[in-house]
N, C-alpha and C positions, 0 to 999 in steps of 0.2 A: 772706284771700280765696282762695289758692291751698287751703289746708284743706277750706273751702268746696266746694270744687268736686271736690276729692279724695272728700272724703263722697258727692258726688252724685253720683259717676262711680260708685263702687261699690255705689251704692242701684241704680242701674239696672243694673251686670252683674250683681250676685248675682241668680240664679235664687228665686224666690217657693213657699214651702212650700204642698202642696195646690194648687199650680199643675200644670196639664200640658198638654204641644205635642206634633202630632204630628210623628214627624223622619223623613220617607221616604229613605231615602238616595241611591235611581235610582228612577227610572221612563223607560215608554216606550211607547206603541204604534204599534200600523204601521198602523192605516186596515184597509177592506176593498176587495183587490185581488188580483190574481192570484199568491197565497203559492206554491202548491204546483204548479203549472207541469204539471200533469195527472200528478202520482205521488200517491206517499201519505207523504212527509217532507219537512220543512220544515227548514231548517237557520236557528235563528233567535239574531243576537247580544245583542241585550239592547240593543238601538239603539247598538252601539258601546260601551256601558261594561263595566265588571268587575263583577263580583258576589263582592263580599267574604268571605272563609272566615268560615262562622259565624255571617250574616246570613240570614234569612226570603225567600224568592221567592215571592210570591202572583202566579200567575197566570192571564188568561181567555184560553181559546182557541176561537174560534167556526170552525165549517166549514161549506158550504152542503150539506144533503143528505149527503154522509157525517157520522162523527164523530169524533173525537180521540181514541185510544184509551189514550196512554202520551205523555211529558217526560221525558224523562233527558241525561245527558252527563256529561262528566267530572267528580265532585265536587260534582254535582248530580241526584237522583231524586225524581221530585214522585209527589203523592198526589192524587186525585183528590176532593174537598171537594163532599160533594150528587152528585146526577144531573144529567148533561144534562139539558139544557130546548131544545125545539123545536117552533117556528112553524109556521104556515101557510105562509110565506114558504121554509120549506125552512132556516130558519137554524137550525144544533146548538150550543149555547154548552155551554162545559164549565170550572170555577174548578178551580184547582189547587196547590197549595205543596209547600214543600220544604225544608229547611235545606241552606246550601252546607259542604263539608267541605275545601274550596280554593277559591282564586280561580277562578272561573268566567265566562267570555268568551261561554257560548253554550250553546244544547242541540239538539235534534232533536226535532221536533213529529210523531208518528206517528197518521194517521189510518188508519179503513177505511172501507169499502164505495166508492161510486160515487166516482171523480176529476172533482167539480167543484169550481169556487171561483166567485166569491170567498172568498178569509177572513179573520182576522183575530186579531193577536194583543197581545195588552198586560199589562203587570206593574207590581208596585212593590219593589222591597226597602226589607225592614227590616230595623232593627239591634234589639239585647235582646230579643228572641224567645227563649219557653222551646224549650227543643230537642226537648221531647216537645210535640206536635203531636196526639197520638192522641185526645183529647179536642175536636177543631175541629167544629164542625157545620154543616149548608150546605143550602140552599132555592133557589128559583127559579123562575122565572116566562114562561111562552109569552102574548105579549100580540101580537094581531090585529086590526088595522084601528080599531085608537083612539087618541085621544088623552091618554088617563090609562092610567101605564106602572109599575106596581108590580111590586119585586123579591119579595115575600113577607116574611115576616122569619123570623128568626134571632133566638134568646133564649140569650146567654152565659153559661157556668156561673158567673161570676164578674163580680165590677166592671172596669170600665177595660182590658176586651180590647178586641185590634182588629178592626174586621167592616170587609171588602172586599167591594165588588161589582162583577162586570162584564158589561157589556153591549154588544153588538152588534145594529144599528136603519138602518132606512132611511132616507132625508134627508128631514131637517125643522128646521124653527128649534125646538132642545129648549130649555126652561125644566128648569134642575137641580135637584136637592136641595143646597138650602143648607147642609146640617147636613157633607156629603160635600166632601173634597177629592178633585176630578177629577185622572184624568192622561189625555189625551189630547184636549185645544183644545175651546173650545166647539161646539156642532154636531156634534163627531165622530160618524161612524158606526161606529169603535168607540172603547169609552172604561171608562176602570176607576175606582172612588170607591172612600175609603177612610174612616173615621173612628175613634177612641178614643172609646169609650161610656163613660159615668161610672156607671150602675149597670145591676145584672145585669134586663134589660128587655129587649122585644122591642125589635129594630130595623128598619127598611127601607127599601130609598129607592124615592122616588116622585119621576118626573118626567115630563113632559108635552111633548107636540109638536104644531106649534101648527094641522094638520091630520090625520085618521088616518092611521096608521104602524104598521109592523109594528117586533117587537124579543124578544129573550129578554135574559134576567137571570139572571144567577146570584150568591149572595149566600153568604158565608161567617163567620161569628165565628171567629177563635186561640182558642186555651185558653193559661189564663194570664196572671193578672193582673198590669194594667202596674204597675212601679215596684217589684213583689216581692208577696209576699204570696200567693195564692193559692193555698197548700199547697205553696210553693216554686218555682213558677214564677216566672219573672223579663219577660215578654212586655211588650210595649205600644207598642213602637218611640218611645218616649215622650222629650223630652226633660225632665227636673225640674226645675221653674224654684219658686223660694225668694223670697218678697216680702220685699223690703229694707226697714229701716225709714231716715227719711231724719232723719240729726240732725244741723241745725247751731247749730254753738257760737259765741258772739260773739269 
């Protein structure tokens, strides 16, 4: 009996071949509120956690009216993924990444033009991220007084990258893209999704609010296919999970 159950313990940890999860390692966002306190930098922690040497920072940073110009800090300098996208409503969304080169606690959010806010910011880290980055591509979307809220899409050079989106939107009860893990609570008005695509195809998320609403989007593919492969990139933030076969023996 004990045998038994020995086999079955191990059919369920061993990870499943041609299986894959995605494994964010932090996430965080801060809502749209008064960030920047009438300047033009934001001194923002990562809601309190670390950011691991060596892991991926995807991040969205929305401004009202001005726009985000630059992310850096110690051990971390991001890149700017697509163009800003901006509303009617005055909201500038902008995606961003970075690889960390030390633990990382925090950065500095640098906007220009006019010092208004609200704004808003949100991220996820990953871990096995190719550290060349330079191949990432990025879309986005200014949506005005409706209720059907498309990020545009993004077509990855390869299978099983990761495509982040984030978005900043007025209050309404949103119905999400199911395909996307959220970070930032349902309804958020601001919120980031993420997914692991299984082949090289457009992606994009589409979500709905249940009156018209304003909102931008910004949508980004990694280069670099998860679990290895893709001309040696190692990306996917993936965990590999191996289907166990279950044998028992009388």
């Amino acid at each position: 009996m004990m045998r038994k159950l020995l086999i079955l313990l191990v059919a369920l940890i061993l990870p499943a071949q041609g299986w894959a999860q995605m494994a964010a390692v932090s996430s965080h966002a801060t809502g749209r509120t008064n960030l920047f306190a009438g300047t033009n930098t934001y001194s923002y922690t990562f809601g309190g956690n670390t950011i691991a040497s060596g892991n991926l920072v995807v991040l969205f940073a929305e401004t009202e009216i001005r726009s985000v110009t630059g992310i850096s800090g110690t051990g971390l300098t991001m890149t700017q993924i697509g163009s800003a996208q901006t509303n009617a409503a005055n909201f500038v969304g902008t995606l961003w990444y970075g690889i960390t080169t030390g633990s990382v606690t925090g950065v500095t959010v640098t906007a220009s033009g006019a010092t208004s806010d609200p704004a808003c910011v949100a991220y996820v880290e990953l871990s096995g991220e190719a550290s060349d980055q330079s191949g990432a591509t990025g879309n986005g979307s200014a949506n005005n007084n409706v209720t059907a809220h498309n990020s545009g899409s993004v077509t990855p050079a390869t299978a099983n990258n990761t495509v982040v989106m984030g978005t900043a939107r007025t209050s309404a009860t949103w119905t999400e893209d199911g395909a996307f893990t959220l970070v930032g609570g349902a309804n958020a008005q601001c919120a980031l999704a993420y997914l692991t695509q299984t082949s090289a195809t457009a992606q994009e998320f589409n979500g709905t609010s249940d009156i018209n609403r304003y909102s931008v989007m910004n949508i980004g593919a990694l280069s670099g296919a998860a679990g290895g492969g893709g001309g040696g990139a190692t990306g996917g933030s993936l965990l590999n999970m191996f289907k166990g076969r279950l044998q028992v023996n009388p």
